[in-house]
PDB file as gemmi writes it, atoms N, CA and C in Angstrom:
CRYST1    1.000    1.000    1.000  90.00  90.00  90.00 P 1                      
ATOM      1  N   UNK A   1    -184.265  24.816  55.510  1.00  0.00           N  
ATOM      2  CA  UNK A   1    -183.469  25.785  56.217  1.00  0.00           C  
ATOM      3  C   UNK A   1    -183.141  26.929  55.263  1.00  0.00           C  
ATOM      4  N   UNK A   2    -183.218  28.452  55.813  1.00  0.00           N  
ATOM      5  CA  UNK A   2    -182.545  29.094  54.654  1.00  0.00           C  
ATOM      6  C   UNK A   2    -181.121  29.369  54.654  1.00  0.00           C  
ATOM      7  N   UNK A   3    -181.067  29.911  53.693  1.00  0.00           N  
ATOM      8  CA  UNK A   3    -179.467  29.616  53.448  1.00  0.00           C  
ATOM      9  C   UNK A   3    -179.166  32.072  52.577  1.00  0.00           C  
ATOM     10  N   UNK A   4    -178.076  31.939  53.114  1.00  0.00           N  
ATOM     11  CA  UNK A   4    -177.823  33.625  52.581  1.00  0.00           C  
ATOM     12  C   UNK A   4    -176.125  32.882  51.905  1.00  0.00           C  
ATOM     13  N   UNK A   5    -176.412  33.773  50.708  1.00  0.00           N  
ATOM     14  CA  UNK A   5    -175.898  33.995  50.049  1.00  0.00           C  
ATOM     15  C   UNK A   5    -174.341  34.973  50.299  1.00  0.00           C  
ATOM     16  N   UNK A   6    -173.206  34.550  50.336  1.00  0.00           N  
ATOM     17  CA  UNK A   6    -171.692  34.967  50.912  1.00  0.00           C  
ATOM     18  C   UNK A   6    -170.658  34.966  50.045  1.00  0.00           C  
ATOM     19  N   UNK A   7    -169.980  35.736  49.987  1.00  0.00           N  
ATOM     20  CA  UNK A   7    -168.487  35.810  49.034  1.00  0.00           C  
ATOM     21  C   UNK A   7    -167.594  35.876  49.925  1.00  0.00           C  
ATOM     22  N   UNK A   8    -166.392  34.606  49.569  1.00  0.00           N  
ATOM     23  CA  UNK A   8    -165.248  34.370  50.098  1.00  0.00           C  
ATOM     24  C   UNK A   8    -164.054  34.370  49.117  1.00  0.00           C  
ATOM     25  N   UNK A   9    -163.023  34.837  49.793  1.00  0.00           N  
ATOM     26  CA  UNK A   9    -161.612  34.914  49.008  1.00  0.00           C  
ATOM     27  C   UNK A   9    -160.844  33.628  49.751  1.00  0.00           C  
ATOM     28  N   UNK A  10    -160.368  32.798  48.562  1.00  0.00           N  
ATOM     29  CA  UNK A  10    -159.727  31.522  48.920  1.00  0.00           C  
ATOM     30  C   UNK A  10    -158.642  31.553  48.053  1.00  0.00           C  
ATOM     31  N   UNK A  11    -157.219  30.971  48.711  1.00  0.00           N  
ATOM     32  CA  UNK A  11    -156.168  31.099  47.674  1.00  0.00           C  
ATOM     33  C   UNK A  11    -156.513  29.674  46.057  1.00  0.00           C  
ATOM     34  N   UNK A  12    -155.090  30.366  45.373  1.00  0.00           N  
ATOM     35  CA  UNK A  12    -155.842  29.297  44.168  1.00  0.00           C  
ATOM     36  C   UNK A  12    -155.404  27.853  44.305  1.00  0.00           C  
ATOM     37  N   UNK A  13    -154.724  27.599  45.587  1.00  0.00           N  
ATOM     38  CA  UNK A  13    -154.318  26.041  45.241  1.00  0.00           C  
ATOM     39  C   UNK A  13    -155.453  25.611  46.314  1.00  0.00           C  
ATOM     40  N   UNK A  14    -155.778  26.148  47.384  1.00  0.00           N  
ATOM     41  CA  UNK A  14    -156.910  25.780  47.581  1.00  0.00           C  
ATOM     42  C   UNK A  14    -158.234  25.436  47.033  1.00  0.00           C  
ATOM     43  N   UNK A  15    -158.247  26.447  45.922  1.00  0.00           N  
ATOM     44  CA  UNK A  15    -159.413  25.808  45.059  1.00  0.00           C  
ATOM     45  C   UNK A  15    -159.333  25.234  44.328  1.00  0.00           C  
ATOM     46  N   UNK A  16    -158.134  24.747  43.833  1.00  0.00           N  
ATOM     47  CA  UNK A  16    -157.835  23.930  42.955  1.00  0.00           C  
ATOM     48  C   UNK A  16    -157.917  22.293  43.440  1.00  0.00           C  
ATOM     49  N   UNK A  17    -157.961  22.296  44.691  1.00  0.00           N  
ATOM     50  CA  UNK A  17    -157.804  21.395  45.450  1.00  0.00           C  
ATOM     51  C   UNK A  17    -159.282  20.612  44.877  1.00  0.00           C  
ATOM     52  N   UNK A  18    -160.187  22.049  45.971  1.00  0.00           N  
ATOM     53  CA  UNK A  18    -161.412  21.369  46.121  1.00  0.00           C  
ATOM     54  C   UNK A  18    -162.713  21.410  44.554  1.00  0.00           C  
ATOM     55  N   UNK A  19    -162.066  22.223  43.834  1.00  0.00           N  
ATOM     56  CA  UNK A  19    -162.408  22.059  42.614  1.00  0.00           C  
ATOM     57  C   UNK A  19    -162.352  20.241  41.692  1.00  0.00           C  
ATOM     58  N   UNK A  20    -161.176  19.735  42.238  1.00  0.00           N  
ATOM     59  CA  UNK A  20    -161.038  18.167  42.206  1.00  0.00           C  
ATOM     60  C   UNK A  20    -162.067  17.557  42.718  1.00  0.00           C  
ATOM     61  N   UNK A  21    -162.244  17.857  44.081  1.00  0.00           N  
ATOM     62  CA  UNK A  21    -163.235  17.080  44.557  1.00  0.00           C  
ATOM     63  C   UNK A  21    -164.485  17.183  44.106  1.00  0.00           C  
ATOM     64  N   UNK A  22    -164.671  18.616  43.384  1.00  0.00           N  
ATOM     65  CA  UNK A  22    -165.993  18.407  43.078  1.00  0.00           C  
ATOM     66  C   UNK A  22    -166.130  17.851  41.884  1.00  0.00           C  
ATOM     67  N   UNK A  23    -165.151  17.840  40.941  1.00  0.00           N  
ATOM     68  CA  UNK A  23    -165.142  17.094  39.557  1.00  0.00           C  
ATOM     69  C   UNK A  23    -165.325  15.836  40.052  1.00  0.00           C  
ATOM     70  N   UNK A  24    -164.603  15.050  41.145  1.00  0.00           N  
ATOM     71  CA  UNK A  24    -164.680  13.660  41.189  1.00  0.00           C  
ATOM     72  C   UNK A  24    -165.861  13.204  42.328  1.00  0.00           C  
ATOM     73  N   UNK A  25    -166.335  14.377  42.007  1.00  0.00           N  
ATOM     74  CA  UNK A  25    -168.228  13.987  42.908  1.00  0.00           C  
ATOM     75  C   UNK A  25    -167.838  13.816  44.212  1.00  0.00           C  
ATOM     76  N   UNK A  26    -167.565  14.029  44.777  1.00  0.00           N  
ATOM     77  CA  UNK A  26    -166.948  14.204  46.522  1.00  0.00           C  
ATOM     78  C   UNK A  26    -167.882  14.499  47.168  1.00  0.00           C  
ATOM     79  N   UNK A  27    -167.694  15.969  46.007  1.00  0.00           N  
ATOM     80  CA  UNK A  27    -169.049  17.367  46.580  1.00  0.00           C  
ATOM     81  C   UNK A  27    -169.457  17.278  45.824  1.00  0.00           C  
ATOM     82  N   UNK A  28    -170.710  17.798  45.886  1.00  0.00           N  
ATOM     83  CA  UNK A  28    -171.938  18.177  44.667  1.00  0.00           C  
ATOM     84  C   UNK A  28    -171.907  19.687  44.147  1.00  0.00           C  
ATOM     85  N   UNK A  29    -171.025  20.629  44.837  1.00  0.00           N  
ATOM     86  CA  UNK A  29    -170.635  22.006  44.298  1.00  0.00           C  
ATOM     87  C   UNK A  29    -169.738  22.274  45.161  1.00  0.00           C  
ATOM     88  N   UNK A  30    -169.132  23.118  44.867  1.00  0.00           N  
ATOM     89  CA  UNK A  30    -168.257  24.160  45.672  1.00  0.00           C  
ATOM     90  C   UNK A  30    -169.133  24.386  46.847  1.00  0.00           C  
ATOM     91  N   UNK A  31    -170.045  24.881  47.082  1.00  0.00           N  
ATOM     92  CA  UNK A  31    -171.244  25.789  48.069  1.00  0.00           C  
ATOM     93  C   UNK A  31    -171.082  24.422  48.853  1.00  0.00           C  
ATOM     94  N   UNK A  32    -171.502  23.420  48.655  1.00  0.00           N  
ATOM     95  CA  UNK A  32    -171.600  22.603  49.365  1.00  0.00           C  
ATOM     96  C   UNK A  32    -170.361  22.296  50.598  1.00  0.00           C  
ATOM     97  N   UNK A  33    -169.344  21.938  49.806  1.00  0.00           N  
ATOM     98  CA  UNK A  33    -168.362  21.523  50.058  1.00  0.00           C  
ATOM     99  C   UNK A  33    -167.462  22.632  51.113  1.00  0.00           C  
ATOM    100  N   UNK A  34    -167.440  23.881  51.112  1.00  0.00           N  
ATOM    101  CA  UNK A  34    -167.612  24.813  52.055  1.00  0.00           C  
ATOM    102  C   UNK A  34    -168.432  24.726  53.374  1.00  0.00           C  
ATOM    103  N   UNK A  35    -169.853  24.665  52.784  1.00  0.00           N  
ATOM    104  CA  UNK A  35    -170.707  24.546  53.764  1.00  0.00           C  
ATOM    105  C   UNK A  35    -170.287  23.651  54.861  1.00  0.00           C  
ATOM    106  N   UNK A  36    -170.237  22.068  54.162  1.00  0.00           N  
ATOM    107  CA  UNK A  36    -169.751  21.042  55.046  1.00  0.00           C  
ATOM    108  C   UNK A  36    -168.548  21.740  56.181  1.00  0.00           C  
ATOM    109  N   UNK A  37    -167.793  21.684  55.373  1.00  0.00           N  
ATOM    110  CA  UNK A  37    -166.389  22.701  55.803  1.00  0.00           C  
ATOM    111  C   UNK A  37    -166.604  23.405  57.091  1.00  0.00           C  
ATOM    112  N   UNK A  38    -167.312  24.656  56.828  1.00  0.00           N  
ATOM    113  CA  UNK A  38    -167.735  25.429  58.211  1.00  0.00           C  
ATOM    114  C   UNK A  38    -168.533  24.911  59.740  1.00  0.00           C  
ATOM    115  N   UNK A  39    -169.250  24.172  58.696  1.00  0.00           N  
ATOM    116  CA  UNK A  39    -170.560  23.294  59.721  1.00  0.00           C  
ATOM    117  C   UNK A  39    -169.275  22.368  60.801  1.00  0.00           C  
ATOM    118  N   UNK A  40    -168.540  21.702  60.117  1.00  0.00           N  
ATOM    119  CA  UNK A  40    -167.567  20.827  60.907  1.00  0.00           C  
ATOM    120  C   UNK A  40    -166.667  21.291  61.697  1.00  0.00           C  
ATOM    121  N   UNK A  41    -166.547  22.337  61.397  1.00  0.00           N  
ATOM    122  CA  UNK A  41    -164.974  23.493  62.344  1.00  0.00           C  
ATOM    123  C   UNK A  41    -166.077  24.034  63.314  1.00  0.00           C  
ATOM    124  N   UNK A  42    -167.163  24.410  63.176  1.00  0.00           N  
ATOM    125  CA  UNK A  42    -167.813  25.187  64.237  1.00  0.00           C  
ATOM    126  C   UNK A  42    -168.072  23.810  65.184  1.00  0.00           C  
ATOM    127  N   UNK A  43    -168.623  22.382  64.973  1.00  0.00           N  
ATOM    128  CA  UNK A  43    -168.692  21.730  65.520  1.00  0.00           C  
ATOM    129  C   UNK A  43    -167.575  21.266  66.760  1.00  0.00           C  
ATOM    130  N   UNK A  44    -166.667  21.068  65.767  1.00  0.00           N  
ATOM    131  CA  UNK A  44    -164.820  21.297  66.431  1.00  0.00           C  
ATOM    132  C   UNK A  44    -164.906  22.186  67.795  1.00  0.00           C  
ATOM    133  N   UNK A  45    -165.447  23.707  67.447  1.00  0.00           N  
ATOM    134  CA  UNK A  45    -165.530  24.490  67.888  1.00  0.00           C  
ATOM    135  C   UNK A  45    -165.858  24.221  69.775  1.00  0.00           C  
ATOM    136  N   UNK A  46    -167.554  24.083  69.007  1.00  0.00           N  
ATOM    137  CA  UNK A  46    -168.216  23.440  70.114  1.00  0.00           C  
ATOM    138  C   UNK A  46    -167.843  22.826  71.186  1.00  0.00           C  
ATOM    139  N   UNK A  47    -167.125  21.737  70.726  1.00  0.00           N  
ATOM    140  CA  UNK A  47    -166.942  20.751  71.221  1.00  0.00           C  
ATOM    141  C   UNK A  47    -165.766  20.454  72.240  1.00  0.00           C  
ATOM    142  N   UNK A  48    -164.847  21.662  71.613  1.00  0.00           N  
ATOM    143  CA  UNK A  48    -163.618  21.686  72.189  1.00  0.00           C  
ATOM    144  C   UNK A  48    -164.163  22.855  73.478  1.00  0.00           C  
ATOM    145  N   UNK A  49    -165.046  23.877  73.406  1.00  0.00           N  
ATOM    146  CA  UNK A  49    -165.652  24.741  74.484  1.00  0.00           C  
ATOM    147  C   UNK A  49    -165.982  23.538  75.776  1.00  0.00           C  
ATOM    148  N   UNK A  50    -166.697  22.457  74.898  1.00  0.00           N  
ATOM    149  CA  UNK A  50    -167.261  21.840  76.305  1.00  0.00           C  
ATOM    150  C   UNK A  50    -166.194  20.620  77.150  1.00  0.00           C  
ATOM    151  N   UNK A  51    -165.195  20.050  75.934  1.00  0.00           N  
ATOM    152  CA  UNK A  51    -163.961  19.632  76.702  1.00  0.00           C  
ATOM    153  C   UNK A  51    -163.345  20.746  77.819  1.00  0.00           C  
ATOM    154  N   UNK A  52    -163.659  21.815  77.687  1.00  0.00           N  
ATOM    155  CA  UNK A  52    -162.616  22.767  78.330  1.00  0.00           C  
ATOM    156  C   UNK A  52    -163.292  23.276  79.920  1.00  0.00           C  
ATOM    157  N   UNK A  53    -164.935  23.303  79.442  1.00  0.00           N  
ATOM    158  CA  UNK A  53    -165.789  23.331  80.527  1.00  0.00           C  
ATOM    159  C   UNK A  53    -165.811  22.363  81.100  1.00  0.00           C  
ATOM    160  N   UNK A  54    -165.623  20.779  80.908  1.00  0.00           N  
ATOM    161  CA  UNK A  54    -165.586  19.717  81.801  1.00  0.00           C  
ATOM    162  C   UNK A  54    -164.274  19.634  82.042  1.00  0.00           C  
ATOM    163  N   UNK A  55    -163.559  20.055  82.415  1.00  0.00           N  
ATOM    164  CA  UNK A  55    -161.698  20.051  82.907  1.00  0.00           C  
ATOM    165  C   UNK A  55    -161.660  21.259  83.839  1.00  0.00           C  
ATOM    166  N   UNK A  56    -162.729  21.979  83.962  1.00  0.00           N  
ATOM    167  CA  UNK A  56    -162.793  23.094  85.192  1.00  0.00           C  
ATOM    168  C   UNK A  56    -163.827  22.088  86.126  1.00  0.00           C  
ATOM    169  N   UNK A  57    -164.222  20.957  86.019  1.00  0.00           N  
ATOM    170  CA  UNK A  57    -165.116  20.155  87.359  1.00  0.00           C  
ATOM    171  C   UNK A  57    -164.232  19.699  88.132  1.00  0.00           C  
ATOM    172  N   UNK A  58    -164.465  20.004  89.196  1.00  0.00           N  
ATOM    173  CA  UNK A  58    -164.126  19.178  90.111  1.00  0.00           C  
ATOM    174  C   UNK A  58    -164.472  17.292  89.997  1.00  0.00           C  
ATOM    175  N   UNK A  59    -163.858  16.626  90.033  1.00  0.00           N  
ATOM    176  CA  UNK A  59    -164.026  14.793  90.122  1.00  0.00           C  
ATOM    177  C   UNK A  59    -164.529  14.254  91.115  1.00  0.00           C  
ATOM    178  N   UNK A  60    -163.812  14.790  92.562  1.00  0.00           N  
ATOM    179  CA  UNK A  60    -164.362  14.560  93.785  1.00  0.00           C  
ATOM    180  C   UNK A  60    -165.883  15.167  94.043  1.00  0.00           C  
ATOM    181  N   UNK A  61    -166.087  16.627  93.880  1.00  0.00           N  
ATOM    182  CA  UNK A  61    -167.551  17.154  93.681  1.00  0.00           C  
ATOM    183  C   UNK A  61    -168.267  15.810  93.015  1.00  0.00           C  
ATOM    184  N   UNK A  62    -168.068  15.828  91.951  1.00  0.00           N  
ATOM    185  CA  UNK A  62    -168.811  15.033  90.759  1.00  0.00           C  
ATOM    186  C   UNK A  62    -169.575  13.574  91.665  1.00  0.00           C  
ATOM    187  N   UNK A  63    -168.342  13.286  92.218  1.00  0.00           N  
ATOM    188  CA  UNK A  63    -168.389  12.032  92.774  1.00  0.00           C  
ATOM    189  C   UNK A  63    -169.408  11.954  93.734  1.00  0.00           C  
ATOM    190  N   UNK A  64    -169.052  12.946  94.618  1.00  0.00           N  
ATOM    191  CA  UNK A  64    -170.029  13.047  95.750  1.00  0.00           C  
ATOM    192  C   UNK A  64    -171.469  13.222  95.749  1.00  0.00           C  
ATOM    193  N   UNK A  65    -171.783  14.085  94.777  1.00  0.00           N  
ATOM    194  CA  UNK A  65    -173.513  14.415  93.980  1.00  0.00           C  
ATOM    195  C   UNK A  65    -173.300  12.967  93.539  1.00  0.00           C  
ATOM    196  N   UNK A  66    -173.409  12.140  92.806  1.00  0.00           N  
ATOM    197  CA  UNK A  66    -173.272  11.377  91.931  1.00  0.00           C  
ATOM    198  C   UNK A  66    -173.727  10.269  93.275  1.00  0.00           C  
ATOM    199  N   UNK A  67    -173.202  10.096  94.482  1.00  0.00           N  
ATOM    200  CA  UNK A  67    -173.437   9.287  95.434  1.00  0.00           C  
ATOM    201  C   UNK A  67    -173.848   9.511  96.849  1.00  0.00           C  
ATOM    202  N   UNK A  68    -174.234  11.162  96.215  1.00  0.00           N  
ATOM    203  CA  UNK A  68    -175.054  11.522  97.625  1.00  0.00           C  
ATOM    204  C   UNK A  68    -176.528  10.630  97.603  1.00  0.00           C  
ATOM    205  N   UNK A  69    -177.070  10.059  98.804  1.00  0.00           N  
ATOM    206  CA  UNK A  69    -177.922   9.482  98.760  1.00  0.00           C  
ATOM    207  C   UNK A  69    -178.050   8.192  98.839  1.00  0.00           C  
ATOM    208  N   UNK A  70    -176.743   7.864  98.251  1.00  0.00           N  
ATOM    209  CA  UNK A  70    -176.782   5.929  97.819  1.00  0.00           C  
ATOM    210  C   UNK A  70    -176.685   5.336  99.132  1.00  0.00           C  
ATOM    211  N   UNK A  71    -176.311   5.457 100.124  1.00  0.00           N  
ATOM    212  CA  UNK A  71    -176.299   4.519 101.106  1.00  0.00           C  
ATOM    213  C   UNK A  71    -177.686   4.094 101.761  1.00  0.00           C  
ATOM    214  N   UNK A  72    -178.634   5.553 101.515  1.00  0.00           N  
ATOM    215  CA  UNK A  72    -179.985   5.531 102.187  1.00  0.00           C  
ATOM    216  C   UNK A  72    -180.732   4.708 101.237  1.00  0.00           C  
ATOM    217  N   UNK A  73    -180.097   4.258  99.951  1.00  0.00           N  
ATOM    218  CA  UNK A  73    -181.228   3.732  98.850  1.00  0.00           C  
ATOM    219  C   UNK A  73    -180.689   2.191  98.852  1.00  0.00           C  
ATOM    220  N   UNK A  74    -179.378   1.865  99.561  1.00  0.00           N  
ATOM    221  CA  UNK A  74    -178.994   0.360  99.474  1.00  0.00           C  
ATOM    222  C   UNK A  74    -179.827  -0.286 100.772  1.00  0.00           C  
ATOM    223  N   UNK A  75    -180.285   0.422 101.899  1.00  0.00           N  
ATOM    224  CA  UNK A  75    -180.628   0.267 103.182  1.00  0.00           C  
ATOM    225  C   UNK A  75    -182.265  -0.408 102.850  1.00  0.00           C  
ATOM    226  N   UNK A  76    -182.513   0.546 101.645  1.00  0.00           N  
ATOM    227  CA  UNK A  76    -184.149   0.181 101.031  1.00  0.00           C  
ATOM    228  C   UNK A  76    -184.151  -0.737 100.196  1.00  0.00           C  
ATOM    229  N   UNK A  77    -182.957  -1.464  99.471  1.00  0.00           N  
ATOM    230  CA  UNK A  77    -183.468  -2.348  98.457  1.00  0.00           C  
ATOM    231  C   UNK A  77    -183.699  -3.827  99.229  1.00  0.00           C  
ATOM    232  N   UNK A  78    -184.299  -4.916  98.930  1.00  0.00           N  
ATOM    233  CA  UNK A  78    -185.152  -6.082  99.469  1.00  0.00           C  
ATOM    234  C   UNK A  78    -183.793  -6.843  99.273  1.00  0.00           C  
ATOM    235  N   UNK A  79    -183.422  -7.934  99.892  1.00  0.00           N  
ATOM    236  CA  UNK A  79    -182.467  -8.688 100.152  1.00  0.00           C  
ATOM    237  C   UNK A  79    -183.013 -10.155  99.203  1.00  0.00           C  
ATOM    238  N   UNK A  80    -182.438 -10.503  98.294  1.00  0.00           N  
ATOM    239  CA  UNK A  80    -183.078 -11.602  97.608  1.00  0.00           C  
ATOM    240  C   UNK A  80    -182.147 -13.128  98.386  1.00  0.00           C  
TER     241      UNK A  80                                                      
END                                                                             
């Protein structure tokens, strides 16, 4: 994957933070440990978009697609 090159301003107890972690091998660099960072909040991101899009469905709709049809397909299955 490529990757571009970015400058960020972070306060210093923040980096002091994650400067720990990378001494105690957490992270394998700073870059990294960011990276992770962003990758996971955008995920967050994501994720919380599509909680928000499934809370505008209707349940009853849902329901009804979901079991349109079924009575005509119990009428067809073989009686054991």
């Amino acid at each position: 994957m490529a990757a571009s090159k970015i400058a960020i301003t972070i306060d210093d107890r923040t980096l002091k933070r994650l400067d720990l972690l990378v001494k105690s091998k957490f992270f394998p660099s700073r870059s990294n440990a960011i990276q992770q960072a962003v990758t996971e909040k955008l995920n967050r991101i994501d994720k919380s978009r599509l909680a928000q899009e499934c809370a505008k469905l209707d349940p009853e709709f849902g329901q009804s697609l979901a079991e349109e049809g079924f009575s005509m397909e119990l009428e067809e299955w073989p009686e054991y």
